[in-house]
CHARMM-style PDB file with segment names, atoms N, HN, CA, C and O in Angstrom:
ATOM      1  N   UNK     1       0.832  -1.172   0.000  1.00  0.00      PROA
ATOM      2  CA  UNK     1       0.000   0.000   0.000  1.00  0.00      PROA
ATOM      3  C   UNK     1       0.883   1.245   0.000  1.00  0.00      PROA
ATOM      4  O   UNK     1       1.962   1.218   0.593  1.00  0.00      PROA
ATOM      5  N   UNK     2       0.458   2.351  -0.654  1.00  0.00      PROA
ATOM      6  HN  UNK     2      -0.418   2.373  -1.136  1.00  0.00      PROA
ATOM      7  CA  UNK     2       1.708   3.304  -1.228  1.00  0.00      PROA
ATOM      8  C   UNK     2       0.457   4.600  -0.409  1.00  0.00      PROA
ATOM      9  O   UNK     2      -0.730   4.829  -0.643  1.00  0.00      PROA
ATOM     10  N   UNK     3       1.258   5.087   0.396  1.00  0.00      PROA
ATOM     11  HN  UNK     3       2.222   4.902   0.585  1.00  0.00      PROA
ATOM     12  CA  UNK     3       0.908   6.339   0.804  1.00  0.00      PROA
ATOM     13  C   UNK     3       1.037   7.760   0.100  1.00  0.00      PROA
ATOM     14  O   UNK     3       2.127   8.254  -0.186  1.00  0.00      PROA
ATOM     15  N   UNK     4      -0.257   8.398  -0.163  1.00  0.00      PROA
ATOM     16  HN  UNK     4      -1.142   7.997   0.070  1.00  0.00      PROA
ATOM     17  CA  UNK     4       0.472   9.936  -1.060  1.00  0.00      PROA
ATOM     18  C   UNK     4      -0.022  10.705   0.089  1.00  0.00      PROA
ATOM     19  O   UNK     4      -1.095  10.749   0.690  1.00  0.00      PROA
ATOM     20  N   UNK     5       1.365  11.430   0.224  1.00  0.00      PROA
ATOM     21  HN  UNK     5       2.237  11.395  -0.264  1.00  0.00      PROA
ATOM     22  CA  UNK     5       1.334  12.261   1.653  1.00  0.00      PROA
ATOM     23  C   UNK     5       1.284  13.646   1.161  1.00  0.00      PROA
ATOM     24  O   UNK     5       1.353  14.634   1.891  1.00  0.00      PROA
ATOM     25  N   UNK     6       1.096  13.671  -0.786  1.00  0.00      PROA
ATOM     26  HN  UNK     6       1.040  12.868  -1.380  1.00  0.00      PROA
ATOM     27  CA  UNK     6       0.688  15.204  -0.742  1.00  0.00      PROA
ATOM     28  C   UNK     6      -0.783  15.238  -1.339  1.00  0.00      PROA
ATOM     29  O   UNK     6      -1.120  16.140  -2.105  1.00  0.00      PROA
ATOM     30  N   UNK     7      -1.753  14.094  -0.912  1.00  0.00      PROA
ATOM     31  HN  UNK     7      -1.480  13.361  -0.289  1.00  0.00      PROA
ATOM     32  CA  UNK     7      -2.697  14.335  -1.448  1.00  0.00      PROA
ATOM     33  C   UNK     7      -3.864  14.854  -0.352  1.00  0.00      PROA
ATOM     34  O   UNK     7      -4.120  14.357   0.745  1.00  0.00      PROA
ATOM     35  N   UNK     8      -4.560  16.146  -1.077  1.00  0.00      PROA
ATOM     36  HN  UNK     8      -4.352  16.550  -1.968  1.00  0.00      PROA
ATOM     37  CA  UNK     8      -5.156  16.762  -0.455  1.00  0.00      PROA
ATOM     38  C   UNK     8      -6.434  17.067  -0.584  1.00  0.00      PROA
ATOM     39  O   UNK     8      -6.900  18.139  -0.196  1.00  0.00      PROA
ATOM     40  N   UNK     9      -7.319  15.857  -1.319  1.00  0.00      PROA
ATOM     41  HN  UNK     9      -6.940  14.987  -1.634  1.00  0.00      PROA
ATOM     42  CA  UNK     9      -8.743  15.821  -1.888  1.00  0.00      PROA
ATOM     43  C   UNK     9      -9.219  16.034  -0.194  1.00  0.00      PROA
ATOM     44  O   UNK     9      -9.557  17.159   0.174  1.00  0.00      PROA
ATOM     45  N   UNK    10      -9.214  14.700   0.927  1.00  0.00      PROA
ATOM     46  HN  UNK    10      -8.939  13.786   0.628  1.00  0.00      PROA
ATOM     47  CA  UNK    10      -9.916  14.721   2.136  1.00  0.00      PROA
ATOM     48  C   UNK    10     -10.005  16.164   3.008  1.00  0.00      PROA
ATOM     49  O   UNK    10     -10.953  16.517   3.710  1.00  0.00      PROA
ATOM     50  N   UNK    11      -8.826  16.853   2.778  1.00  0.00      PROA
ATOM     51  HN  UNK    11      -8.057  16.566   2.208  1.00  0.00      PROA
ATOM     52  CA  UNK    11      -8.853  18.279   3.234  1.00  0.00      PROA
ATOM     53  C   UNK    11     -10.121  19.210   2.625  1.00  0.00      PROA
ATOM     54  O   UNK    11     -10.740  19.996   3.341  1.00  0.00      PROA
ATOM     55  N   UNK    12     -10.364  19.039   1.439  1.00  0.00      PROA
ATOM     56  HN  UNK    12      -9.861  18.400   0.857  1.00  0.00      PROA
ATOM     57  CA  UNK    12     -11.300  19.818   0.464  1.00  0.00      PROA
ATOM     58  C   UNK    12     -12.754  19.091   0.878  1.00  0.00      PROA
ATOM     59  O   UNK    12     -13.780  19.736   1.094  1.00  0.00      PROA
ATOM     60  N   UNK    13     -12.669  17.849   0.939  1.00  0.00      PROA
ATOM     61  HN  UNK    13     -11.835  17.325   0.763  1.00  0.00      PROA
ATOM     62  CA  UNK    13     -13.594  17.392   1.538  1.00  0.00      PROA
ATOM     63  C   UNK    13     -14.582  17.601   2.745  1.00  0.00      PROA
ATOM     64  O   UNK    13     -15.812  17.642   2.772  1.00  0.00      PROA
ATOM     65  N   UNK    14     -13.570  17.728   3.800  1.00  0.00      PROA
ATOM     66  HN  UNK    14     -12.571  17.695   3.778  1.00  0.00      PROA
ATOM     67  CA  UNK    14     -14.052  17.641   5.205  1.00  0.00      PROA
ATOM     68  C   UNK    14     -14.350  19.178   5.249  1.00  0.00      PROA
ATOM     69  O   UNK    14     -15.261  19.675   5.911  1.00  0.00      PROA
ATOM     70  N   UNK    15     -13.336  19.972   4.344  1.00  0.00      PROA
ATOM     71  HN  UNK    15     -12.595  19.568   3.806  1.00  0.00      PROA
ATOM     72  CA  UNK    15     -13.808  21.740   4.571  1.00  0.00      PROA
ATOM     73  C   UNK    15     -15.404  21.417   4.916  1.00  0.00      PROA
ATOM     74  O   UNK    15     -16.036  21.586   5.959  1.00  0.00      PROA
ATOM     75  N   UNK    16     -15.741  20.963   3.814  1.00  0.00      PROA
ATOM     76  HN  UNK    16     -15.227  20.826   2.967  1.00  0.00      PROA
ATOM     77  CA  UNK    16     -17.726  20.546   3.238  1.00  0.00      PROA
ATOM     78  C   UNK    16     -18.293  20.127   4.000  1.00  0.00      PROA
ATOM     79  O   UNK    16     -19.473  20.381   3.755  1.00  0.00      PROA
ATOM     80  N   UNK    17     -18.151  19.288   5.348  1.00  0.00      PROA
ATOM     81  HN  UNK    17     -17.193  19.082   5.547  1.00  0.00      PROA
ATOM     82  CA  UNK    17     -18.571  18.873   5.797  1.00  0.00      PROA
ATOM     83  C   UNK    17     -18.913  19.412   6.640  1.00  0.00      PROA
ATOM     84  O   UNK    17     -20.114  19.287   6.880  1.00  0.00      PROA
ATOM     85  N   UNK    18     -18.291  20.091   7.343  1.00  0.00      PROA
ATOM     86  HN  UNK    18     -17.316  20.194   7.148  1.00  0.00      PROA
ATOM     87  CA  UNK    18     -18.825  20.680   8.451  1.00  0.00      PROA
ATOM     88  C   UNK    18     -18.582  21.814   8.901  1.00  0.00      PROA
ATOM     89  O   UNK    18     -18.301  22.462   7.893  1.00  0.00      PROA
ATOM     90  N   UNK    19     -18.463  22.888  10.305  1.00  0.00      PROA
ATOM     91  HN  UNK    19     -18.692  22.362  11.124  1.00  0.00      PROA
ATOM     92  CA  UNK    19     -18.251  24.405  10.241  1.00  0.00      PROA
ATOM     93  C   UNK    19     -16.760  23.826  10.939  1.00  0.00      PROA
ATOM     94  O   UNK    19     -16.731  22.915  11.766  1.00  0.00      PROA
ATOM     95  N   UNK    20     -15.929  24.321  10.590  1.00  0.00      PROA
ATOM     96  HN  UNK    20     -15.952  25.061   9.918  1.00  0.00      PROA
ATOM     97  CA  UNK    20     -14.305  24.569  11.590  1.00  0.00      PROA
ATOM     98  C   UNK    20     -13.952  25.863  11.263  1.00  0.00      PROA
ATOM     99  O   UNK    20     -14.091  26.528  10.236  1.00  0.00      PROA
ATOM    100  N   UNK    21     -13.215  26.202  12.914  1.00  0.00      PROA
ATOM    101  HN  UNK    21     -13.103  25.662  13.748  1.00  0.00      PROA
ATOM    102  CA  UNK    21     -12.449  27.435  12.701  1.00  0.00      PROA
ATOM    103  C   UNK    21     -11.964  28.021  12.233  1.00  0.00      PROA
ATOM    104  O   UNK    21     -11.491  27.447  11.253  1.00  0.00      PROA
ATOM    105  N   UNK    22     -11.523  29.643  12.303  1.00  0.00      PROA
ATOM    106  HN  UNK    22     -11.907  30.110  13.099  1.00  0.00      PROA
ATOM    107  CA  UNK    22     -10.556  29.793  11.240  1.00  0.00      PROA
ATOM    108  C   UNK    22      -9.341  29.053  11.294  1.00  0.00      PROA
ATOM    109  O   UNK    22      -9.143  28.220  10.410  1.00  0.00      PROA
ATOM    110  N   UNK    23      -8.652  29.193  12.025  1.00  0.00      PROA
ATOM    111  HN  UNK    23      -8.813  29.870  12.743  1.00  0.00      PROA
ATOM    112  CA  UNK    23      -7.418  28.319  11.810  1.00  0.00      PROA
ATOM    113  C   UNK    23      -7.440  27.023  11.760  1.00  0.00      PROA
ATOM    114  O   UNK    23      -6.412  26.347  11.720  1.00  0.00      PROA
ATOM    115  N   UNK    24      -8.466  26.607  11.759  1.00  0.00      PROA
ATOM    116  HN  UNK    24      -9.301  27.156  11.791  1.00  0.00      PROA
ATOM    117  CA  UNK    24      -8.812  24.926  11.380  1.00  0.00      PROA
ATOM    118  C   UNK    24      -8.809  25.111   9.517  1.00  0.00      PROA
ATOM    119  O   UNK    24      -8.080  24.570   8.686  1.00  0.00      PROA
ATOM    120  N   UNK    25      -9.945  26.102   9.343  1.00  0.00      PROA
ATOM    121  HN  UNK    25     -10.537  26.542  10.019  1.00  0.00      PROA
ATOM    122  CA  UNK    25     -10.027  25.953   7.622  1.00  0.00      PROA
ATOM    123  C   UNK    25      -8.842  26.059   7.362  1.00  0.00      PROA
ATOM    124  O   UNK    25      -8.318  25.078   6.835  1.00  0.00      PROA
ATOM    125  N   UNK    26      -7.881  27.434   7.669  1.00  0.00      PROA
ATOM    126  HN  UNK    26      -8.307  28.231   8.098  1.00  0.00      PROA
ATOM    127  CA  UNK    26      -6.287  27.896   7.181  1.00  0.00      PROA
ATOM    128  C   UNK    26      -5.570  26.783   7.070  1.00  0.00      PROA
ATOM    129  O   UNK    26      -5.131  26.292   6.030  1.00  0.00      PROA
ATOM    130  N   UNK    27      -5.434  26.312   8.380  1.00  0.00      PROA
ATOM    131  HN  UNK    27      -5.791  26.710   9.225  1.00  0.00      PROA
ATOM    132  CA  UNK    27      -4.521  25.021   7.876  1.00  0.00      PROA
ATOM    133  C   UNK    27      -4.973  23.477   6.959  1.00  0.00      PROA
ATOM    134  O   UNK    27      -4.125  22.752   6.438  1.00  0.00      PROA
ATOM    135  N   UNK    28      -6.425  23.219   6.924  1.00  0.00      PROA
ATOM    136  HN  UNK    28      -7.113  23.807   7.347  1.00  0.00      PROA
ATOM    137  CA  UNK    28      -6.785  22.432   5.752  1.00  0.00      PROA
ATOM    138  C   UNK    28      -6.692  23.158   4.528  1.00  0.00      PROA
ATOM    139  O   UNK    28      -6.836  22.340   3.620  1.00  0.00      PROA
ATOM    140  N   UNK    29      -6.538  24.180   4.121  1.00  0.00      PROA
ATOM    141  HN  UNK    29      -6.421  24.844   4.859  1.00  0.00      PROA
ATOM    142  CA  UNK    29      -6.437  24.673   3.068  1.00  0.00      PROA
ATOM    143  C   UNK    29      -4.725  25.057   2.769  1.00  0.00      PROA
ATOM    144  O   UNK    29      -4.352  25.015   1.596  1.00  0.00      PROA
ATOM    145  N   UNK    30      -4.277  25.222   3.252  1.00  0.00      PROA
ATOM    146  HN  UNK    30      -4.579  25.256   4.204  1.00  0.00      PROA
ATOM    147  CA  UNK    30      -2.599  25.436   3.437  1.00  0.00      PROA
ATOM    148  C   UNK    30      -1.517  24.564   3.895  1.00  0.00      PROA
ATOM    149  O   UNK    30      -0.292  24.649   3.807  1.00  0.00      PROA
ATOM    150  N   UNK    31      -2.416  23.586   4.475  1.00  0.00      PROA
ATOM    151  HN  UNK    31      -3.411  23.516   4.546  1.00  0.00      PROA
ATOM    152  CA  UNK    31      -1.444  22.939   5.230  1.00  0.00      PROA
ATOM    153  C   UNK    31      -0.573  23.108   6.175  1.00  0.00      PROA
ATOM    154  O   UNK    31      -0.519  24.268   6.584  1.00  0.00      PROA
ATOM    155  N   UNK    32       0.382  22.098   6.848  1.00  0.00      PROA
ATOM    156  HN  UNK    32       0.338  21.155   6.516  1.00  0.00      PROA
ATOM    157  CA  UNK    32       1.215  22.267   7.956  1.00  0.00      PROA
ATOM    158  C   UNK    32       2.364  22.794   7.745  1.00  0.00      PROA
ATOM    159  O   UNK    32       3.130  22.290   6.923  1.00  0.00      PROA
ATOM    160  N   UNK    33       2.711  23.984   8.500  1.00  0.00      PROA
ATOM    161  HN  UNK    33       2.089  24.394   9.167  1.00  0.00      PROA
ATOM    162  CA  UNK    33       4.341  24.777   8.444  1.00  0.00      PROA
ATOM    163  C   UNK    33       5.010  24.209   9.178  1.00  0.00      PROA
ATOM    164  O   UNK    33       6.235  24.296   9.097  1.00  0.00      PROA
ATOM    165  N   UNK    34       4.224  23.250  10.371  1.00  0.00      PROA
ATOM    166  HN  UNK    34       3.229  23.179  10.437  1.00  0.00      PROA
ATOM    167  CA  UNK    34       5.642  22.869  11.576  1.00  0.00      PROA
ATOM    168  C   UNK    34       5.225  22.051  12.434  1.00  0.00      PROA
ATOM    169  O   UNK    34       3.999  22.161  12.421  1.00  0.00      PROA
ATOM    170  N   UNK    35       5.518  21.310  13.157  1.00  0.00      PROA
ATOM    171  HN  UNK    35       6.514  21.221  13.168  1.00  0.00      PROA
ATOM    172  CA  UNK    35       5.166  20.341  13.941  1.00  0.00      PROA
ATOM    173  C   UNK    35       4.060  20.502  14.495  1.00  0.00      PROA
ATOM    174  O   UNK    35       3.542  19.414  14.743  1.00  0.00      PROA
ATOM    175  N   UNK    36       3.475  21.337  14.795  1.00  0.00      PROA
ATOM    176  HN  UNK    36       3.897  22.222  14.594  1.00  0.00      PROA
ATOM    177  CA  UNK    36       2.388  21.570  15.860  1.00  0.00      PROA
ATOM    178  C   UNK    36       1.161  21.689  14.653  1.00  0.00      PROA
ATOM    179  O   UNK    36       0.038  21.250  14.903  1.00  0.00      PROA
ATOM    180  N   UNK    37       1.416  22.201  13.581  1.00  0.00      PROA
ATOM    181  HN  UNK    37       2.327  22.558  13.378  1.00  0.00      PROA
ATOM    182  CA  UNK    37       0.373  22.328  12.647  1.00  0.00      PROA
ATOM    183  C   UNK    37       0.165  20.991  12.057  1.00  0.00      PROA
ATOM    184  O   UNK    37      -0.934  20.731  11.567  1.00  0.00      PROA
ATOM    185  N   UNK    38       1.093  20.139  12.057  1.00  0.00      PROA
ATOM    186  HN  UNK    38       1.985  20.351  12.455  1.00  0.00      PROA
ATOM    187  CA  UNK    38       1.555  18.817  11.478  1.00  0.00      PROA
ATOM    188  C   UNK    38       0.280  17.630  12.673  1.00  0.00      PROA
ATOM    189  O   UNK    38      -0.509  16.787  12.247  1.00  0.00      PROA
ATOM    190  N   UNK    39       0.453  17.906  13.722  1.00  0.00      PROA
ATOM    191  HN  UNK    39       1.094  18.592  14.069  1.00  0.00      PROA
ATOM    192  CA  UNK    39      -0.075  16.854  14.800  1.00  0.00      PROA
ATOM    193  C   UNK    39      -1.254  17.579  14.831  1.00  0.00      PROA
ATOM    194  O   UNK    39      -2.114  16.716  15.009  1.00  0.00      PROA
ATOM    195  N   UNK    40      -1.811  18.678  14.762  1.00  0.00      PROA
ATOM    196  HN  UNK    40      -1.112  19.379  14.617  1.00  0.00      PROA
ATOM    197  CA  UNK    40      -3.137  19.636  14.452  1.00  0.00      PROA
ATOM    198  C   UNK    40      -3.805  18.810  12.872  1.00  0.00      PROA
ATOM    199  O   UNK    40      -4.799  18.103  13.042  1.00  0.00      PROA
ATOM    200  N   UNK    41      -3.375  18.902  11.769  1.00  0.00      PROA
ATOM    201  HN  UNK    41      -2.568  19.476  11.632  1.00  0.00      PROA
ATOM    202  CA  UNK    41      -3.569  18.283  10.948  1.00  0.00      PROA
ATOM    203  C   UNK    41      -4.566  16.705  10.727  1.00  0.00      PROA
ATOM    204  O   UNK    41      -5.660  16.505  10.198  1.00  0.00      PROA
ATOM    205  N   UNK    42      -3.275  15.519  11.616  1.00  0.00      PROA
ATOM    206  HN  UNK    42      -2.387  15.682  12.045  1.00  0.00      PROA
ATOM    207  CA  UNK    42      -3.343  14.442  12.200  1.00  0.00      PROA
ATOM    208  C   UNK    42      -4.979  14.288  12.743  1.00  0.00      PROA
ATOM    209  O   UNK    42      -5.931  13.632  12.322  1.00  0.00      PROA
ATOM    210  N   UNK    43      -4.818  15.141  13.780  1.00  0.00      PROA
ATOM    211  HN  UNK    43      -4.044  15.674  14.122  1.00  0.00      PROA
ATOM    212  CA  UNK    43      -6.441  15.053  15.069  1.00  0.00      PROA
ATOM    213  C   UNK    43      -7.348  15.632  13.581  1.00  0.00      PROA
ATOM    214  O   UNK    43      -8.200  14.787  13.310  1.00  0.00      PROA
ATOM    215  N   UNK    44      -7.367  16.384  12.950  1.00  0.00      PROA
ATOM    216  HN  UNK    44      -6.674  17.071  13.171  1.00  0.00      PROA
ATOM    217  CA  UNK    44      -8.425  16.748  11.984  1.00  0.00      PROA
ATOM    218  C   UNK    44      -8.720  15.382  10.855  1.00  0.00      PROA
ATOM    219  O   UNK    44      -9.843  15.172  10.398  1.00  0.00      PROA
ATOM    220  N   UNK    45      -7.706  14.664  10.569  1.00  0.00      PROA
ATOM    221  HN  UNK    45      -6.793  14.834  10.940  1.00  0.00      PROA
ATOM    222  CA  UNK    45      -7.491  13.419   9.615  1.00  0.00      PROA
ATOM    223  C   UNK    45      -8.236  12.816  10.521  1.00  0.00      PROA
ATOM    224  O   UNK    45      -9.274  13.222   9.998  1.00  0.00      PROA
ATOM    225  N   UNK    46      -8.656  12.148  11.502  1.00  0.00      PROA
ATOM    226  HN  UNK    46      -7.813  11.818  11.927  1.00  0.00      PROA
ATOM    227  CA  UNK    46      -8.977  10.988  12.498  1.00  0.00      PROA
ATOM    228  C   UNK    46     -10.256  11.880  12.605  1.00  0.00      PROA
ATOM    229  O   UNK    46     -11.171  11.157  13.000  1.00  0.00      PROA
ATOM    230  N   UNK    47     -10.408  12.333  12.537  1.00  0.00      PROA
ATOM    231  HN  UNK    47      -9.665  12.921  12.216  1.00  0.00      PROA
ATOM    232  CA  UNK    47     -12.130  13.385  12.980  1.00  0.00      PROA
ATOM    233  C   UNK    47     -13.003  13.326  11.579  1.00  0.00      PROA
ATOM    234  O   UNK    47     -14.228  13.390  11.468  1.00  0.00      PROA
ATOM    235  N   UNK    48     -11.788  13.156  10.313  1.00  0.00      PROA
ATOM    236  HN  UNK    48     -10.794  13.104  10.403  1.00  0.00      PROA
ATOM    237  CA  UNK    48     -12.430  13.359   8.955  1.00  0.00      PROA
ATOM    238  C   UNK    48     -12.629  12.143   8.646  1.00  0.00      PROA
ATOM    239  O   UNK    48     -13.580  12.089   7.866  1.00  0.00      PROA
ATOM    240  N   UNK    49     -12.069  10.808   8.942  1.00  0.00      PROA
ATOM    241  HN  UNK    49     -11.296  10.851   9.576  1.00  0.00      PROA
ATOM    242  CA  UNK    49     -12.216   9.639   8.755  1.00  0.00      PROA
ATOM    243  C   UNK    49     -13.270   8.820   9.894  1.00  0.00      PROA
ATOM    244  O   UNK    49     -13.988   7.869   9.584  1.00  0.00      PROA
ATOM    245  N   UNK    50     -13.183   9.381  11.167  1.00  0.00      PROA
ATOM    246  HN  UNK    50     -12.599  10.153  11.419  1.00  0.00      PROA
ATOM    247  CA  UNK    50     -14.817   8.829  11.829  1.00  0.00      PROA
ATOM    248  C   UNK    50     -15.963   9.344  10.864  1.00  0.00      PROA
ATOM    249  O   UNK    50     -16.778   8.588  10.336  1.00  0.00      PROA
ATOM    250  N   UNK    51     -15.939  10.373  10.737  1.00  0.00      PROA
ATOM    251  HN  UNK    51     -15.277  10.988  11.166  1.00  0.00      PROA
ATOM    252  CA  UNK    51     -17.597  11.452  10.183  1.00  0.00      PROA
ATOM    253  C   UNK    51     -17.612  10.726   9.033  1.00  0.00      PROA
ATOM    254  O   UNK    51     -18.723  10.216   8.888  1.00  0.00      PROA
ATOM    255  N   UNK    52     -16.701  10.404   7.968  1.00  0.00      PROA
ATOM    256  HN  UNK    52     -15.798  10.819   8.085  1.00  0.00      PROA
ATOM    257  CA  UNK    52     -16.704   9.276   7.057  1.00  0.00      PROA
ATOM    258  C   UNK    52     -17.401   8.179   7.024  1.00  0.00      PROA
ATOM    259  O   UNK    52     -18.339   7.814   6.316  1.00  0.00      PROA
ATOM    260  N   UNK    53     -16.745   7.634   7.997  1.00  0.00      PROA
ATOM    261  HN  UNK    53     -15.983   7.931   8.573  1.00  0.00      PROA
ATOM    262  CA  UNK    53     -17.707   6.550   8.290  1.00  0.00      PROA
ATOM    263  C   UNK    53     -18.913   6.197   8.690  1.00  0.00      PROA
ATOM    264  O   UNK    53     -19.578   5.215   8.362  1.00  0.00      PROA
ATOM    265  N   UNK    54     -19.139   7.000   9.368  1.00  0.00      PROA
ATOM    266  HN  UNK    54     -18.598   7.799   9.634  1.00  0.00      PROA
ATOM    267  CA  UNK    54     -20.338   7.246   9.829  1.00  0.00      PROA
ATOM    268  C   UNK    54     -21.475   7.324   8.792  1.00  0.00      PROA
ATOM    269  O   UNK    54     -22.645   6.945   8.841  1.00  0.00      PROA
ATOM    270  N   UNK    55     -20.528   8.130   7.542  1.00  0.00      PROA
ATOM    271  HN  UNK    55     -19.578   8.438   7.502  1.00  0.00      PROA
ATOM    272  CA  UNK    55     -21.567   9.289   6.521  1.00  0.00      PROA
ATOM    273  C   UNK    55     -22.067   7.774   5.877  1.00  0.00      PROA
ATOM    274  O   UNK    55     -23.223   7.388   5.706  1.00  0.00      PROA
ATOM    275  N   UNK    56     -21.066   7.212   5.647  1.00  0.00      PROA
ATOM    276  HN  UNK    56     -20.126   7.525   5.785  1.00  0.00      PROA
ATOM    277  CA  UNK    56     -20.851   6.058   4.477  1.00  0.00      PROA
ATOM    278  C   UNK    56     -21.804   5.133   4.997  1.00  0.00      PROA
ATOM    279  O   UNK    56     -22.747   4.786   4.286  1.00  0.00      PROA
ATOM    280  N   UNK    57     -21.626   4.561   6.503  1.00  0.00      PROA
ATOM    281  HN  UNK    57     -20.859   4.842   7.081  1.00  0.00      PROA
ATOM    282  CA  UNK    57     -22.852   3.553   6.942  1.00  0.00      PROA
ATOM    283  C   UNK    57     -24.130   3.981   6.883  1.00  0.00      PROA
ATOM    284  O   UNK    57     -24.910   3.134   6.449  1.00  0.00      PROA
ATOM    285  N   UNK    58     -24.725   5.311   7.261  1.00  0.00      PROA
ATOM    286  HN  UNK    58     -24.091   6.000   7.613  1.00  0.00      PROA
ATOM    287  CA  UNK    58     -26.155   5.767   7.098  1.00  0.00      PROA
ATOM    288  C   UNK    58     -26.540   5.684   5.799  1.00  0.00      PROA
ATOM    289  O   UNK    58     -27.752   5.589   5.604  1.00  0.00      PROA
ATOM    290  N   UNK    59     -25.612   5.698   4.599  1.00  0.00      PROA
ATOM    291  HN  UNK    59     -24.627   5.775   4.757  1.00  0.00      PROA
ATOM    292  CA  UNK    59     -25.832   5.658   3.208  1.00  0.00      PROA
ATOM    293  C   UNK    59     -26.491   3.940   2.960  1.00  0.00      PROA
ATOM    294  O   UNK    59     -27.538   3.465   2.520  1.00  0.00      PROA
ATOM    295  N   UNK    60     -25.549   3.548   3.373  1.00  0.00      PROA
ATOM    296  HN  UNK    60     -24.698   3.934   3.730  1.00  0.00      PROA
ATOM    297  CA  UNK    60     -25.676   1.464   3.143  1.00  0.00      PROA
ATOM    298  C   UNK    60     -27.153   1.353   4.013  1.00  0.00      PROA
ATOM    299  OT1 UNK    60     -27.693   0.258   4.176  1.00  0.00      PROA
TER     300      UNK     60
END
């Protein structure tokens, strides 16, 4: 399994999904400058992949 660590569809995605902060949108839209934006990122990935699932089972 090949990881693309510059792909940034789920970022554009999750914008859609729901209301986040400003500096929540800034950095899904810009991405991480530095470690702390990097592990900020991370907790937003794991928040975008529950609501996912979730979205996906109410669909089935």
């Amino acid at each position: 399994m090949s990881i693309k660590w510059n792909d940034k569809s789920w970022q554009k995605e999750f914008l859609n999904m729901k209301s986040h902060s400003p500096s929540d949108a800034k950095l899904l839209m810009g991405g991480a400058k530095g470690l702390k934006d990097a592990w900020r990122l991370g907790v937003l990935h794991v928040e975008y992949e529950r609501i996912k699932k979730i979205q996906d089972q109410q669909q089935q």
